[in-house]
C-alpha positions as CSV (number, residue, x, y, z in Angstrom):
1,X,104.7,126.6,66.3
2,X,105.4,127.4,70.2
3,X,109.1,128.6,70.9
4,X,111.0,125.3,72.6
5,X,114.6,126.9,72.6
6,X,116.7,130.0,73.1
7,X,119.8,129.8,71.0
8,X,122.8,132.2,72.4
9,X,126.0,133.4,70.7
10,X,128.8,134.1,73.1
11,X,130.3,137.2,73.1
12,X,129.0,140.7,72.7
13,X,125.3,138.8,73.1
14,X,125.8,137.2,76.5
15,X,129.0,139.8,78.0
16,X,130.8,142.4,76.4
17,X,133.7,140.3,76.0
18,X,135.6,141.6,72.9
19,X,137.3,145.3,73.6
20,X,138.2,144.3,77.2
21,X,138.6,140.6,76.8
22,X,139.7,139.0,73.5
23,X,141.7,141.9,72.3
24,X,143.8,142.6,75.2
25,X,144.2,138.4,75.9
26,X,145.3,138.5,71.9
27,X,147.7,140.9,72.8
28,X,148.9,139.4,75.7
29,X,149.8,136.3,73.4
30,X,151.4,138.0,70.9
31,X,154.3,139.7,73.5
32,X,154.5,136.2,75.0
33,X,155.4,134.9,71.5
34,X,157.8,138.5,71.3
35,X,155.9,139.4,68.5
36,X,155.9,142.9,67.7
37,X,151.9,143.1,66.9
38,X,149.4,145.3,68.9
39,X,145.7,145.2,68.3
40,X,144.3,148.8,69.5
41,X,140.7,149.3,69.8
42,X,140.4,150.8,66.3
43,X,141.9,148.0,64.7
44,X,140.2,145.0,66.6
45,X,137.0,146.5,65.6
46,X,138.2,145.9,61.9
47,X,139.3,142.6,62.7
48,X,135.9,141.2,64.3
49,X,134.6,141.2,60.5
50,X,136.5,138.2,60.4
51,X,134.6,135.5,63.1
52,X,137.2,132.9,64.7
53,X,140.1,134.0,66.6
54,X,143.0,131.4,64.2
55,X,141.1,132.8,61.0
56,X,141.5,136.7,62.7
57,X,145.4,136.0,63.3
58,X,146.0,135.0,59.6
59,X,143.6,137.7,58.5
60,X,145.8,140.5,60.2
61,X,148.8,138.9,59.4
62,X,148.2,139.0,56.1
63,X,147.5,142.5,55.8
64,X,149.8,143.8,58.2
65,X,152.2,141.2,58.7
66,X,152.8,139.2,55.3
67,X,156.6,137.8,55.9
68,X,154.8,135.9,59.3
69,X,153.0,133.6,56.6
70,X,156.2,132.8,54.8
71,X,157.2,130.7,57.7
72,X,157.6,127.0,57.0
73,X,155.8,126.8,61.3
74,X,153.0,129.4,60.2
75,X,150.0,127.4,60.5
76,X,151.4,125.8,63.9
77,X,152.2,129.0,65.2
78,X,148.9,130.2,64.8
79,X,147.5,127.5,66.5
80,X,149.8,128.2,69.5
81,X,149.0,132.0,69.5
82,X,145.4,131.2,69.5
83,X,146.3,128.7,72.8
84,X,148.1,131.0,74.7
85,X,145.0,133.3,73.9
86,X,142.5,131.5,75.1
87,X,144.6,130.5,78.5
88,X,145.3,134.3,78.8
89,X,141.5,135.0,78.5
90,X,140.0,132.1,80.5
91,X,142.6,133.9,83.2
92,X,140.8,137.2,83.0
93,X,137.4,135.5,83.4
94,X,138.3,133.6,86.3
95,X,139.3,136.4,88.2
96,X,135.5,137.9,87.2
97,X,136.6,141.1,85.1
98,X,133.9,140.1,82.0
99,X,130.5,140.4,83.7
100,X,127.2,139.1,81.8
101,X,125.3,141.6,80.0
102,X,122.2,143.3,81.8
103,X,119.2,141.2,81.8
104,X,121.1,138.1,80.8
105,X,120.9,136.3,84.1
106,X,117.8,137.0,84.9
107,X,116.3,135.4,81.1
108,X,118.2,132.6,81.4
109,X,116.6,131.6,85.1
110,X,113.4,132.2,83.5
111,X,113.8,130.2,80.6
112,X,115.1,127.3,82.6
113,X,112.1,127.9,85.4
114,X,109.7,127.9,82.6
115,X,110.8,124.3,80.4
116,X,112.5,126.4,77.6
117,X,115.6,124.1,76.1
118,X,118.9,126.4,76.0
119,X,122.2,126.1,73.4
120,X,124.8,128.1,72.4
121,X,126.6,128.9,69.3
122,X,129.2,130.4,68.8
123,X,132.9,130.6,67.1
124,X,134.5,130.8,70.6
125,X,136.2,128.4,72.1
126,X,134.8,125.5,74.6
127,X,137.1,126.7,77.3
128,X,136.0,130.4,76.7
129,X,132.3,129.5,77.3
130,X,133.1,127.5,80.2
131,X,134.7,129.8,81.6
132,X,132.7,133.0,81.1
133,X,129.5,131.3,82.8
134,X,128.8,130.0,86.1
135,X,128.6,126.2,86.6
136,X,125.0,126.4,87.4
137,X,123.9,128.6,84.2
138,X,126.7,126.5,82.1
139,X,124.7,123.0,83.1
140,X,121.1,124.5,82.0
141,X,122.5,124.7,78.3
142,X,121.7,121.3,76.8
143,X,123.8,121.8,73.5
144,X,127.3,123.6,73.4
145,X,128.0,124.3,69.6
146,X,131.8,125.9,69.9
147,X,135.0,126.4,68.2
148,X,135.8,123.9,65.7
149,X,133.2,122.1,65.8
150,X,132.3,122.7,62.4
151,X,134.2,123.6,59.1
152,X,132.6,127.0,58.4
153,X,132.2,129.7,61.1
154,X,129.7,132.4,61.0
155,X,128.4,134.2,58.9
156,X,128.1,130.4,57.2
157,X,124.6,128.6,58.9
158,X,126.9,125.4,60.0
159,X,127.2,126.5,63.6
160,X,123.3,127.0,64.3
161,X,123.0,124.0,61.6
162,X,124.7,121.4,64.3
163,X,122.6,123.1,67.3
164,X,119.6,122.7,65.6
165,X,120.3,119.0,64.5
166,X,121.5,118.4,68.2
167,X,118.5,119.9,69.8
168,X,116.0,117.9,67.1
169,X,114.1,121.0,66.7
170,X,112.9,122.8,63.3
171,X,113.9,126.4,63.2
172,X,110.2,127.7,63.9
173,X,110.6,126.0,67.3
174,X,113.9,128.5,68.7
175,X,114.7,131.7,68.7
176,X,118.6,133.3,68.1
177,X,120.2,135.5,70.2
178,X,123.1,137.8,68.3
179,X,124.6,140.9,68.7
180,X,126.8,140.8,64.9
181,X,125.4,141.0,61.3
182,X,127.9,138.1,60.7
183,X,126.1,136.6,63.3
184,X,122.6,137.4,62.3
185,X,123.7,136.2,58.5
186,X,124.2,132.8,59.9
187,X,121.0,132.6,61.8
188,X,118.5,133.6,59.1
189,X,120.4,131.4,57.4
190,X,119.6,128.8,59.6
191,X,116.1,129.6,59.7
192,X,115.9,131.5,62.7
193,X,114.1,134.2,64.2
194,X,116.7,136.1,65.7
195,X,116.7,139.3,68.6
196,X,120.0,141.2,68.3
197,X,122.1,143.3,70.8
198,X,124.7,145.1,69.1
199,X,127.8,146.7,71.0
200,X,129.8,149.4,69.9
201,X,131.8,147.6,67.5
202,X,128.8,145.7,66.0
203,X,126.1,149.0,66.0
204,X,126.4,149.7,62.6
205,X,126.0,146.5,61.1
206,X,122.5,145.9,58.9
207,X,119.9,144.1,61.6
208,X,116.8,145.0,59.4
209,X,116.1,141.3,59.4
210,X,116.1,140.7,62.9
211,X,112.9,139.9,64.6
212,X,114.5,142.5,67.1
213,X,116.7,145.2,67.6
214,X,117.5,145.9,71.3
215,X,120.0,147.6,73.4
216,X,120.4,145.2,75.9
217,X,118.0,142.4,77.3
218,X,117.2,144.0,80.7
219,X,113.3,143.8,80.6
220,X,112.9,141.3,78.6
221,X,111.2,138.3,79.6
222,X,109.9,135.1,78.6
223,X,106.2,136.3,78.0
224,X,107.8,139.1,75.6
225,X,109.7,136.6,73.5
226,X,106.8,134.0,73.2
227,X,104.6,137.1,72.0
228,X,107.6,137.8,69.0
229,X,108.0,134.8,68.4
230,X,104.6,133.9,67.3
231,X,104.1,137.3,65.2
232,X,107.3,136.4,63.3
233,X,105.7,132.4,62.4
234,X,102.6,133.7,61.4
235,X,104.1,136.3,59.4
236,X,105.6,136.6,56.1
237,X,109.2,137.7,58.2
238,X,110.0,133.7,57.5
C-alpha cells in the first residue's frame, strides 16, 4: 500500500522538549504551589517511564511524596499543578527557547509539498502543541490527537487508535514517528511502521521493532521514507 500519512509524537520526536522544557516548567509549578518538590535531571528521566504529565505527578508523589495523596483536594490539586505547568511551559515556548529538532522543518514542508496527510499524537497537551509549532506548520496537520483525548495514554494503542480512525486510513497507509519505547509500544500496537529518534533519556529503550532507528531526521526525505515504507509492507516486519 503507498504511505498517505506521517504520524508525529510531540516531544523528544519533533524538539527536545523534556530536560529543558517540561521538567523545569514542572518545577516551576510546584514552587508556585510552595511545594517543596524538585525534579533534577536524574529523576525526570525516571519519571518519563510514566507518559502524561497528571499520571507523572501522582506517580512521584506516590513514591516520594505519599502524605500529598492523603489530601481530601488531591486529585484537584493535581489537575491545577498540571495547569500552572502547561502555562509555565507554553511561556517558555513563546519566547522560542525549545527549537524543532534537525531535519524536522524541512520533512514536514516536503510532506505537505508533496500531498502527504500529517497528524500528531501525543500525551501532551493541546496548548503544548500549539504552542511549540508555528501557525503555518500547526495548520498543515489535519488531525491533532492530544491530552485527554482518550482514556489510555501510551504505551496503550488508543492515541494512534483515534488518529487513525480520524484520518480513515488503515495502518499500512502511515508511517509513526517516536522517539520512546513507550511510544513505539503504542504504535506497533496500532499497526504502524514506526522510525524512532531517541534522546538521551529515551536511548536505551528496546527500538528493535522499529522500521528505523535514527539519530535525528536531518537527511531524511520523503523519497527515503516511501522506499522504507514499502520494504516494511512487503515484508514479514508486519
Amino acid at each position: 500500500m503507498k504511505l498517505q500519512a506521517l504520524i508525529f509524537d510531540i516531544d523528544g520526536t519533533l524538539a527536545d522538549t523534556e530536560r529543558d522544557g517540561h521538567r523545569p516548567a514542572f518545577n516551576a509549578a510546584f514552587r508556585q504551589a510552595q511545594l517543596p518538590w524538585e525534579w533534577d535531571i536524574p529523576l525526570y528521566g525516571e519519571l518519563l517511564t510514566v507518559t502524561g504529565g497528571k499520571e507523572r505527578i501522582r506517580y512521584y508523589a506516590e513514591r516520594y511524596a505519599p502524605t500529598f495523596l492523603h489530601r481530601a483536594d488531591a486529585d484537584a490539586q493535581i489537575r491545577a499543578l498540571h495547569a500552572a505547568k502547561t502555562a509555565h511551559y507554553v511561556a517558555m515556548l513563546g519566547a522560542g527557547r525549545i527549537p524543532l529538532l534537525p531535519g524536522v522543518e524541512p520533512l514536514l514542508r516536503q510532506a505537505h509539498a508533496t500531498g502527504l496527510r500529517l497528524a500528531i499524537a501525543t500525551t501532551t497537551t493541546p496548548e503544548n502543541v500549539v504552542a511549540l509549532l508555528p501557525p503555518d506548520l500547526l495548520a498543515w496537520f489535519e488531525v491533532v490527537g492530544a491530552g485527554d483525548v482518550v482514556a489510555r495514554k501510551k504505551p496503550a494503542s488508543d492515541i494512534y487508535d483515534y488518529v487513525l480512525h480520524a484520518l480513515q486510513l488503515p495502518p499500512a497507509a502511515c508511517l509513526a514517528f517516536e522517539d520512546s519505547e513507550n511510544g513505539l509500544i503504542a504504535a506497533r500496537a496500532a499497526g504502524l511502521a514506526t522510525v524512532v529518534t531517541p534522546n538521551d533519556y529515551t536511548r536505551h529503550g528496546d527500538f528493535r521493532a522499529a522500521l528505523a532507528w535514527l539519530p535525528h531526521l536531518r537527511g531524511v526525505d520523503c523519497e527515503l521514507l516511501q522506499l522504507w515504507h514499502s520494504g516494511a509492507y512487503n515484508s514479514d516486519k508486519n
